[in-house]
ZALOPA-111218 format. One record per residue (C-alpha): x, y, z; residue in three letters. Coordinates in steps of 0.001 Angstrom, whole numbers, plus 500000, padded with zeros to 6 digits. Last residue first. Layout:
! ZALOPA-111218
XYZAla;...
//
This chain:
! ZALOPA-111218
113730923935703176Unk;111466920832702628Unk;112198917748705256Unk;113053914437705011Unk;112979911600707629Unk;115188908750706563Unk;113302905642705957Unk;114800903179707874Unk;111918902979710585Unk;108965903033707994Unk;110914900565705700Unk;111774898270708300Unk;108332898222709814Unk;106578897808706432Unk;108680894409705877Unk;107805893055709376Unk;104318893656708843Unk;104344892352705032Unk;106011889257706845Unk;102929888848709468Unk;100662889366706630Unk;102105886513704531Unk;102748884261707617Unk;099124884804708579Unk;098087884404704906Unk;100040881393704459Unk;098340880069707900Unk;095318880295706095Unk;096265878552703201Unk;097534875529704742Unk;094604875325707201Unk;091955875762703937Unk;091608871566703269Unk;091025870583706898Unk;088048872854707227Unk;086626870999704131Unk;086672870695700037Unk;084983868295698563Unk;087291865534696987Unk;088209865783693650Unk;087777862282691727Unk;090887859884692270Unk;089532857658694979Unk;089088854355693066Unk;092661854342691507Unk;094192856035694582Unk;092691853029696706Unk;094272850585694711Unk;097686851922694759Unk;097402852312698278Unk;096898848677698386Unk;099534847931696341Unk;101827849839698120Unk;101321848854701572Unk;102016844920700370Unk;105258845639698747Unk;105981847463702044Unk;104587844436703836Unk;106906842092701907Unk;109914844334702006Unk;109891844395705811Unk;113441843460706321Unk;112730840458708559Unk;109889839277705604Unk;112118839425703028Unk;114728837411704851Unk;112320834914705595Unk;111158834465701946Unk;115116834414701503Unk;115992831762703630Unk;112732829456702865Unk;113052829601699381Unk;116937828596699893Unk;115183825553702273Unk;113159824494699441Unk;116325823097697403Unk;116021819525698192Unk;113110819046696828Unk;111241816308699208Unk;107715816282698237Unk;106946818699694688Unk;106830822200695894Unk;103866824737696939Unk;104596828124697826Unk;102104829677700730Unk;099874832102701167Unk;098416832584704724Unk;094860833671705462Unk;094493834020708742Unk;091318833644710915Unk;088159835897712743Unk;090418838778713196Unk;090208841410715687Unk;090231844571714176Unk;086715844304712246Unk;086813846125709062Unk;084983848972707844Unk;082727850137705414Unk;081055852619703833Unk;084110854443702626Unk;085640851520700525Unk;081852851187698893Unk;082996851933695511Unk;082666848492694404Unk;086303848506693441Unk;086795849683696781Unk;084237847231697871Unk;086240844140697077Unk;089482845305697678Unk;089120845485701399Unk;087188842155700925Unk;090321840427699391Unk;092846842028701686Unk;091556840494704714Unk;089974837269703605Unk;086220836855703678Unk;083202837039706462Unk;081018840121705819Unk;078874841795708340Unk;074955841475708128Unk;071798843251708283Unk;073094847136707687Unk;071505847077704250Unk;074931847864703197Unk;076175844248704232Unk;073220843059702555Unk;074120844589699460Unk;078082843492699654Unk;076944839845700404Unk;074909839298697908Unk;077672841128695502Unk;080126838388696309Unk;078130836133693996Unk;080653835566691048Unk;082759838477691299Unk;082297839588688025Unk;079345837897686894Unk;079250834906684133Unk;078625832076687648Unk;076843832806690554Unk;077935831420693433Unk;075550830523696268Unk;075285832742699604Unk;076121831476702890Unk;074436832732705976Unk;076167832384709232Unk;074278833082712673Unk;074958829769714243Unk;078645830011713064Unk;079205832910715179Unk;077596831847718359Unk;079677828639718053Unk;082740830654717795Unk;081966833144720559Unk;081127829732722677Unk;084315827996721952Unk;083370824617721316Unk;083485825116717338Unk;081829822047715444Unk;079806825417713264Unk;082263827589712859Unk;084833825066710862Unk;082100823923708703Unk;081207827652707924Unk;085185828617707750Unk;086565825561705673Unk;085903827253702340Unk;083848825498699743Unk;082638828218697177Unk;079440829410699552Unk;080285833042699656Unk;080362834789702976Unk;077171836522705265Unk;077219836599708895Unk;074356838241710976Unk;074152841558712721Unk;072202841845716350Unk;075403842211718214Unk;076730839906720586Unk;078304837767718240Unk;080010840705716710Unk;080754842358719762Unk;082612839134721226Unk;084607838798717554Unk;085962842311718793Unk;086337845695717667Unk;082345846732716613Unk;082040850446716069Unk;080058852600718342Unk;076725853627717025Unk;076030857015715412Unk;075221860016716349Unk;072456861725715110Unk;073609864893713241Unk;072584867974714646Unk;074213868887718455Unk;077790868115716771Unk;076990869176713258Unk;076128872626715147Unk;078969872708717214Unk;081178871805714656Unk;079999874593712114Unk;080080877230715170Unk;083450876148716069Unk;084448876593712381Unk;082338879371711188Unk;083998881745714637Unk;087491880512714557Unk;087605881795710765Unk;085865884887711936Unk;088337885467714593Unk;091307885043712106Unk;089391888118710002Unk;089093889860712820Unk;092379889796714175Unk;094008890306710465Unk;091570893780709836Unk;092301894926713868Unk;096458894537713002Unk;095791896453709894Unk;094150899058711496Unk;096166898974714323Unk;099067899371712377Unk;098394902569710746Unk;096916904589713145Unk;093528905977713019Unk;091541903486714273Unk;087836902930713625Unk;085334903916716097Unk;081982902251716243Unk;083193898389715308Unk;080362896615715250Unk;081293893052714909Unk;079901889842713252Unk;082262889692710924Unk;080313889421707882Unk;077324891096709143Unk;079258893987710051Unk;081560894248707204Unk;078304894290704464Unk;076576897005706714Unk;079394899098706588Unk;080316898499702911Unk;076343899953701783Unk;075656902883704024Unk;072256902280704484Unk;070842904936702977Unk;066591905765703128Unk;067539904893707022Unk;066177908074708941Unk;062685907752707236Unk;061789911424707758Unk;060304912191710874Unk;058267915736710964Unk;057241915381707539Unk;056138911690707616Unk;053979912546710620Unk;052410915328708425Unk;051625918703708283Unk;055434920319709132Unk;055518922753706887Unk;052237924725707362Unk;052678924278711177Unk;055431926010711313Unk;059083925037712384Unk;062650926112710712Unk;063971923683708195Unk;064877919932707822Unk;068127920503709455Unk;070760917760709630Unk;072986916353712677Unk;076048914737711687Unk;075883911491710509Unk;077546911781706773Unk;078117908602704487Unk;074566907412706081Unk;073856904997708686Unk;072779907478712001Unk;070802909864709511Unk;070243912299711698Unk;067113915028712788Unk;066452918651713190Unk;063720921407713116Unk;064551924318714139Unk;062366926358716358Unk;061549930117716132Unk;062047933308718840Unk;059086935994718101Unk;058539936205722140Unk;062211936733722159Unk;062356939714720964Unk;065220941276721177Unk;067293938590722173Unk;066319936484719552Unk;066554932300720185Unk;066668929743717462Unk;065401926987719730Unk;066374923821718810Unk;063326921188718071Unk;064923917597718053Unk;063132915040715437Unk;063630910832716022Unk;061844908319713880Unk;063468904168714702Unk;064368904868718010Unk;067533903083719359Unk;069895905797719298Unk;067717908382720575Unk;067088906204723858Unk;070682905457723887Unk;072145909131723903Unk;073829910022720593Unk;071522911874718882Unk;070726914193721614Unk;074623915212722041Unk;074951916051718465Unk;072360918296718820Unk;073790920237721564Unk;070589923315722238Unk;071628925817724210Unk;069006928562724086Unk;066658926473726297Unk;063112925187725595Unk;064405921717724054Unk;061645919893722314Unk;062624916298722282Unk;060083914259719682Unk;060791910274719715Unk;059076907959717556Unk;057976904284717575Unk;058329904282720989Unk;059858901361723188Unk;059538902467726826Unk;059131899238728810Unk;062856898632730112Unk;063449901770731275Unk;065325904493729343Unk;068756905511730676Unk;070149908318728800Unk;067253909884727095Unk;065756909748730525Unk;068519911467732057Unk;067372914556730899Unk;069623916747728108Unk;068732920237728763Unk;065479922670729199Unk;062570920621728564Unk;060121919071726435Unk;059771915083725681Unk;057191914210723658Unk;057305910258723219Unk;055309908919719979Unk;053335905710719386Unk;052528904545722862Unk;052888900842724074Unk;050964900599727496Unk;052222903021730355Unk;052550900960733035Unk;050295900955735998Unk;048942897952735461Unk;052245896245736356Unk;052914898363739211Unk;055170900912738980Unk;057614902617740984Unk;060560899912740761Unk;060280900336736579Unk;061023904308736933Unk;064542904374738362Unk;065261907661737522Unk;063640909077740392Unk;060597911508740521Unk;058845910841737095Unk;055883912138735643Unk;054390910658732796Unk;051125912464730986Unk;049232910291728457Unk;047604911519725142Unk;044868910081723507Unk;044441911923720073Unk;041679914454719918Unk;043201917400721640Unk;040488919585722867Unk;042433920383726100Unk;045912919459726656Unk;047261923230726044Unk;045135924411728578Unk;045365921570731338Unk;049076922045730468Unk;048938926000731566Unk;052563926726731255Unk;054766928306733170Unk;055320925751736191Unk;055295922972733504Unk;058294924331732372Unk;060168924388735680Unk;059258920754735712Unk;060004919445732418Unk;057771917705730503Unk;057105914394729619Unk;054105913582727252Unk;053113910259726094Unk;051232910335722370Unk;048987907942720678Unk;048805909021717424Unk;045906910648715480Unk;047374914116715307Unk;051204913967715664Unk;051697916008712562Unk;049148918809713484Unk;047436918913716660Unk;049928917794718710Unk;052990919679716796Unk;050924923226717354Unk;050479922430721040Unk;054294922174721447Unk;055495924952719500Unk;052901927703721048Unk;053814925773724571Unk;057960926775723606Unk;056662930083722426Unk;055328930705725587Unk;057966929340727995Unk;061051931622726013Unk;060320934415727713Unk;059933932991731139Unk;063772931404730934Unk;063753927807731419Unk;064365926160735007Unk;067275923485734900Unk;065928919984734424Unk;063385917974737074Unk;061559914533735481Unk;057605914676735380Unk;054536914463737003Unk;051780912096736591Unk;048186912284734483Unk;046434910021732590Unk;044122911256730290Unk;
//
């Protein structure tokens, strides 16, 4: 048994000392048999009682804290801690500071404050941290009798902290015939969960411990945390994607990344000037280029006769694709590759179109007026934004997944919404006329 002292509350009355040690002794040997106990008791109350009498012959291990200051973790050593204890006895005369400010190392499993006073605030116990954060708590009240005090009984009390209702509760008066077992004397305090509460904490990640009363608070606290909550999944989505997914490598801008980079060239052998042209180059991107061009032959009775070489070694990741602008953008759309891909900005060549009229017509310069004039006006690329988006709706039409991106329009309609049932609730609460019965 290890003995210390103990914390200093207002000196109990005499009478009331016996049948406080008659409780106390009775509750170690029955319910709390078997568990490891640490005992705290008052000062004035160990003055009256004989603790070397009451502590003897008790077959469960019991440890004896006394405590001068309130700052108990500075005055022990390391070994000198108490180790993990099943149940904290606490008896005194009031509400001691160590329900209030437990140190760092007292986590009990259960909690039994036996107050030897005839004030007894049992709402006050339940709410002090210690209490709070027990899993089994009981309180002993004293149910004091003037006339004979020596015949004075304990109540028995405990909470429910999460249920519809968590005021105090009685389980009954004390004896030992009652109270037999552990389970007895602490009653699972969370047999009710209370359901909604629970549901609004974990969704909002808040614990709100005192709702408002007034009107617009409440619905001004209901739109804040729901907007905060929205904040909340998105940051933490981005973050977490962010910090998650590998990242990827820059994309290529320039014909000077592509020749420096460790892709190859791939295009269709059908007799375009490019691979010749590459390959007598003296520009030494150029030359570079052409040195790492593969052509691929055409294959004749498939739809794009061959371009589908390229297209699977392009998504291999092996080797970027040399065709005409427009053409290739096309090409995997239709492929449904259009979001695999990407094209270079800097251009390797451009592919003009061009009319093509016998030598020497002599009315090519009207085609060249108005192909000019539709250029100036920007018809032709307008024309040529169309089709393309055209395209791209015809491969793209299945329903996207919905994102972050998708749900801004409808949250800010439910701002707006909110913020106009505000307004509108305002008016009619303000021009309401006040009536009153006669």
């Amino acid at each position: 048994m290890c003995r210390a002292g103990v914390s200093l509350w207002p000196r109990p009355s005499p009478s009331w000392t016996p049948v406080a040690g008659r409780v106390l002794r009775e509750a170690l040997t029955g319910p709390l048999s078997g568990h490891q106990v640490m005992l705290m008791v008052d000062d004035g109350v160990q003055r009256s009682l004989s603790l070397d009498l009451l502590l003897t012959g008790l077959t469960s291990p019991t440890v004896l804290l006394h405590t001068t200051t309130h700052n108990t973790d500075n005055h022990f050593t390391t070994q000198q801690l108490p180790t993990a204890q099943d149940v904290l006895v606490m008896v005194g005369t009031g509400s001691p500071w160590l329900l209030w400010s437990p140190p760092g190392w007292l986590s009990p499993r259960a909690v039994l404050v036996l107050v030897a006073a005839q004030t007894c605030s049992a709402r006050k116990h339940f709410q002090s941290p210690l209490l709070q954060n027990t899993p089994s708590v009981a309180l002993l009240c004293l149910n004091h009798k003037p006339q004979t005090p020596e015949y004075s009984t304990y109540s028995v009390m405990t909470h429910f902290p999460l249920s519809a209702n968590p005021e105090p509760v009685s389980l009954g008066t004390w004896h030992p015939d009652t109270f037999t077992t552990f389970e007895d004397l602490f009653p699972d305090q969370f047999q009710d969960f209370g359901g909604t509460g629970v549901s609004v904490i974990s969704l909002l990640s808040q614990s709100v411990s005192q709702e408002p009363r007034v009107w617009v608070s409440r619905g001004l606290l209901g739109l804040w945390l729901l907007a905060t909550w929205v904040l909340r999944v998105s940051y933490t989505s981005n973050l977490m994607a962010f910090l998650t997914v590998p990242s990827l490598p820059p994309p290529l801008d320039t014909l000077e990344q592509l020749a420096d980079a460790d892709l190859r060239l791939c295009m269709l052998d059908y007799g375009e000037f490019v691979p010749e042209a590459l390959a007598m180059s003296t520009h030494p991107i150029l030359a570079r280029l052409g040195a790492k061009l593969d052509l691929v032959p055409i294959i004749d009775g498939i739809l794009y006769e061959g371009q589908e070489g390229c297209v699977e070694l392009v998504l291999a990741g092996t080797h970027a694709h040399v065709e005409t602008y427009s053409y290739v953008r096309l090409l995997y759309r239709d492929l449904g590759h259009g979001g695999q891909v990407y094209p270079l900005n800097e251009q390797l060549y451009l592919g003009n179109l061009a009319y093509f009229f016998t030598k020497n017509t002599p009315w090519k310069y009207k085609f060249d007026i108005g192909m000019r004039r539709l250029v100036e006006a920007g018809l032709v690329w307008h024309w040529y934004t169309d089709f393309m988006q055209d395209k791209a709706k015809v491969r793209e039409s299945r329903l996207p997944v919905l994102s972050l991106s998708h749900l801004q329009g409808p949250f800010l309609l439910l701002v707006v919404g909110g913020g106009l049932a505000t307004i509108t609730l305002l008016a009619e609460r303000l021009l309401q006329p006040n009536t009153t019965s006669p």
